[in-house]
N, C-alpha and C positions, 0 to 999 in steps of 0.2 A: 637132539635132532637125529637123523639116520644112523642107528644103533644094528647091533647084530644082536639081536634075540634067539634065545635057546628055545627050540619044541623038539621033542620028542627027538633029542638027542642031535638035531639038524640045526643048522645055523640061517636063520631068514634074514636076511635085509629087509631094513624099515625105512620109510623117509615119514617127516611128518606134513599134514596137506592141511590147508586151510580146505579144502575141496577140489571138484572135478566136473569139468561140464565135456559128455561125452560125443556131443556132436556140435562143437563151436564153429559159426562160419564170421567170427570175428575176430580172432588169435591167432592169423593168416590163412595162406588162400588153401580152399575147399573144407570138405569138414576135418575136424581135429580134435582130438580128444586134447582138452586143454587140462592140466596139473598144475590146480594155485600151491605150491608151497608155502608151509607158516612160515611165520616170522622174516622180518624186513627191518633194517634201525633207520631207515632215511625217514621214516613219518610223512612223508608228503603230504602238505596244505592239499586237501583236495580228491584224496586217494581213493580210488572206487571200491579197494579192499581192505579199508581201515579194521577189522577184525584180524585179517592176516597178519598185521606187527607182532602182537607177542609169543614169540618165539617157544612158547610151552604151551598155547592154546593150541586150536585142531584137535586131529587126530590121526595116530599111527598106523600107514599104508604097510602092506609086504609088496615088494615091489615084485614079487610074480602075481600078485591079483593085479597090477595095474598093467602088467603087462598082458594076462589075458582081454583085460579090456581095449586094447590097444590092437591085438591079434583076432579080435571074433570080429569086427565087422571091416569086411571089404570095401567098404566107402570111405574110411580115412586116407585122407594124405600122408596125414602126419601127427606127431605129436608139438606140444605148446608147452614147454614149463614156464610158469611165470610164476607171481604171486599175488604178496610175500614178494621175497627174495631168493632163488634159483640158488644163486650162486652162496649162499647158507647152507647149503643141504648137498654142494656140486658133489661129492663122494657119488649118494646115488642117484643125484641127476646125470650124472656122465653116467652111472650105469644102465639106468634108463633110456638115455638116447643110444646108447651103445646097442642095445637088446632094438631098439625101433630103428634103427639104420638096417640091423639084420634082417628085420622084418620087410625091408624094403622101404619105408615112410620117410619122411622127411623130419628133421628139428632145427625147429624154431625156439628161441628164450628171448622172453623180457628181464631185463634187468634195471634194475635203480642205477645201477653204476654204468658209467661211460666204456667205451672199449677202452679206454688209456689206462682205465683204472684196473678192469677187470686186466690189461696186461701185464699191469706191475702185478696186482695179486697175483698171477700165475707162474712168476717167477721165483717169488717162494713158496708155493701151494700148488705141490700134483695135481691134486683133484678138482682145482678148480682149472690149472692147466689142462687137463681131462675133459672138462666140462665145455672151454671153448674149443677143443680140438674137436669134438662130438658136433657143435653146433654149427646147422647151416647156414641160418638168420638168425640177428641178435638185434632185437630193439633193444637201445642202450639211454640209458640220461634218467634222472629223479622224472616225475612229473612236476610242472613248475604250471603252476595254476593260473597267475598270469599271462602264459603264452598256450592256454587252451585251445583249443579248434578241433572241432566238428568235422572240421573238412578234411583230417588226414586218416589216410589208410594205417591204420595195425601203428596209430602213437594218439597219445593223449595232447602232448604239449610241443609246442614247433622248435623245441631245443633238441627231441629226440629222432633218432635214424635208425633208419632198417638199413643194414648193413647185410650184404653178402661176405658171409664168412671164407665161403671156397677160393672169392674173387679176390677176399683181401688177405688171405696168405699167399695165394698164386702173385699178386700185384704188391707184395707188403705195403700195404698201405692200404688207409679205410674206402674199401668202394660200398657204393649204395647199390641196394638189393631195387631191381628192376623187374617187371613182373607187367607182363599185355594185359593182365584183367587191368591194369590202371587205366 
């Protein structure tokens, strides 16, 4: 997965991407250049990106083309990592949101795992520690098929939460991402 590849004597960072939808206004609010990363082990019954689980499928980004993509048009918000699984590839997704914070944008991640989970991971794992330090909104939880609905904003199944990241390390404790377009 995100490898450092040799050209021409220079060292590129790679992540690897199930794909990219460059003007998504469903990965949160306004448009957003959304980054599926491959690979994911949760398999969710139901998953809208069943292609993106295996972890050697896709294909190999440099993570300065995705960030020109992210820099040429003035109408993004922000950037979207989901998948897949984000937090698989957290080395250069944290380096990604790190380069779009610069930029001024916002990040948002989905993830399969819970905030509790992603916490333990990040007490043995810098970069996925990295990853949530980077993040502003984190939809967190599997999709769980039976608790589907249509009717929520930026989650698939009513077990998961958008969480405000800034709010829930200023409050240590999980706060919900609040937002007027609701």
């Amino acid at each position: 997965m995100g490898v450092m590849i040799e050209m021409d004597g220079i060292a590129k960072k790679t992540i690897r991407l199930h794909g990219i939808a460059e003007e998504s206004i469903v990965d949160g609010p306004g448009y957003r250049l959304a980054i599926f990363a491959q690979g994911c082990p949760r398999h969710c019954e139901g998953c809208h990106n069943p292609k993106s689980h295996d972890p050697t499928g896709g294909t190999e980004w440099e993570l300065d083309e995705l960030e020109r993509l992210f820099t040429k048009s003035s109408l993004l918000e922000g950037i979207t990592l989901t998948g897949g699984e984000p937090f698989l590839q957290a080395a250069a997704c944290a380096e990604l949101a790190r380069r779009a914070h610069g930029t001024g944008l916002t990040v948002w991640a989905f993830s399969g795992y819970t905030y509790e989970e992603l916490q333990n991971m990040a007490k043995g794992d810098r970069e996925a520690e990295a990853l949530m330090a980077e993040t502003d909104v984190l939809v967190d939880g599997p999709f769980i098929l039976s608790q589907r609905s249509l009717e929520l904003s930026f989650c698939g199944s009513r077990n998961q939460r958008v969480i405000d990241m800034r709010k829930t390390r200023e409050n240590d404790a999980v706060t919900l991402y609040m937002s007027s377009e609701w």
